[in-house]
N, C-alpha and C positions, 0 to 999 in steps of 0.2 A: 610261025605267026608273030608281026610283030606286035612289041608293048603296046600297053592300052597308057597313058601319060596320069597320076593322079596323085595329090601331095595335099596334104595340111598343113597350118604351122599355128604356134600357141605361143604366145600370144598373137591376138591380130589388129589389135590396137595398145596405145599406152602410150607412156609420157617419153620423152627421150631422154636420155638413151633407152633405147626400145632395144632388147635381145631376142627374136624370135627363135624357137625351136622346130625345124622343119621335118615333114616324115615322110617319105615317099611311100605312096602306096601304090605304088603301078603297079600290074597286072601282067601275067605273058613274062616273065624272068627277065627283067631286064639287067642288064649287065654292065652300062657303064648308066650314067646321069651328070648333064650338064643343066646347072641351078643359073637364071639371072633374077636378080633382086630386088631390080625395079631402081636401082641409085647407081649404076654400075658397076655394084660389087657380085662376084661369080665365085661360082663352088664344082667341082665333080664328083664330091661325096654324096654318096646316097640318101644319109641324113642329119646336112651342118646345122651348123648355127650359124644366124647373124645379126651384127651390131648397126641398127640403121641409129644415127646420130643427129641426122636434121630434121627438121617437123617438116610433115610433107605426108602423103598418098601414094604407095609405090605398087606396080603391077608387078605381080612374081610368075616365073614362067619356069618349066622344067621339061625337058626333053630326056625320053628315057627309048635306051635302044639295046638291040640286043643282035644276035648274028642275022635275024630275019627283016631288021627295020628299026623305023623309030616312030615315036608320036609325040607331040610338044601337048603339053596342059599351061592357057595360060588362064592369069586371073586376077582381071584387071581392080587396081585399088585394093588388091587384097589385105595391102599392111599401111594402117593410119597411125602417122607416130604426131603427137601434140605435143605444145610447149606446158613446162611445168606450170602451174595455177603458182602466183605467185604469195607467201604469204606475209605477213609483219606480226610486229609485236610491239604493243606500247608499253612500257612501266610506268609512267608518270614522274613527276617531280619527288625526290626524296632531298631533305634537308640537312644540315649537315651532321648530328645526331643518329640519322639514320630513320626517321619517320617520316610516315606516307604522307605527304600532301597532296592535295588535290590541284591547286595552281601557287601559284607566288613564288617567290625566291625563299633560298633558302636560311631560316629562319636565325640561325646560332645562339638555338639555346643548349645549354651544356650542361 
């Protein structure tokens, strides 16, 4: 009988660089796996890893086969990689003594 095709991966969203950890859980002893990633990057290990690096939506597909056949699992938008939230930090004006000020130049008291 051939494989029945069935994979998870964890994480399935996040910021990039996104590393997803994939798990093949096919069914029916499959015996070789070809992984696509949805970016063009490819695996034949049963259960890789990968580094998706640009923001984007990617369908992941896995074709799992064995001496009797094969079955493809795909699953489209499975991995959503977003850009990082960008953040700032303001200090404020310090003077030249080294005291907070709120606005103006710096004062040179010593």
């Amino acid at each position: 009988m051939p494989p029945t095709a069935d994979f998870s991966g964890n994480p399935t969203s996040g910021y990039a660089p996104l590393t997803v950890d994939f798990t093949d859980l096919s069914t029916g002893s499959p015996t070789s796996w070809d992984w696509s990633f949805g970016d063009t990057g490819t695996s034949t290990a049963q259960n890789p890893s990968h580094d998706y690096t640009a923001v984007g939506s990617y369908t992941v597909a896995l074709t799992a086969t064995n001496a009797e056949g094969s079955d493809t699992e795909t699953k489209p938008d499975y991995i959503t990689v977003s850009e990082q939230p960008q953040t700032s930090c303001h200090v404020g004006a310090i003077d030249l003594v080294g005291q907070y000020k709120k606005t103006g130049a710096p004062s040179g008291r010593g």
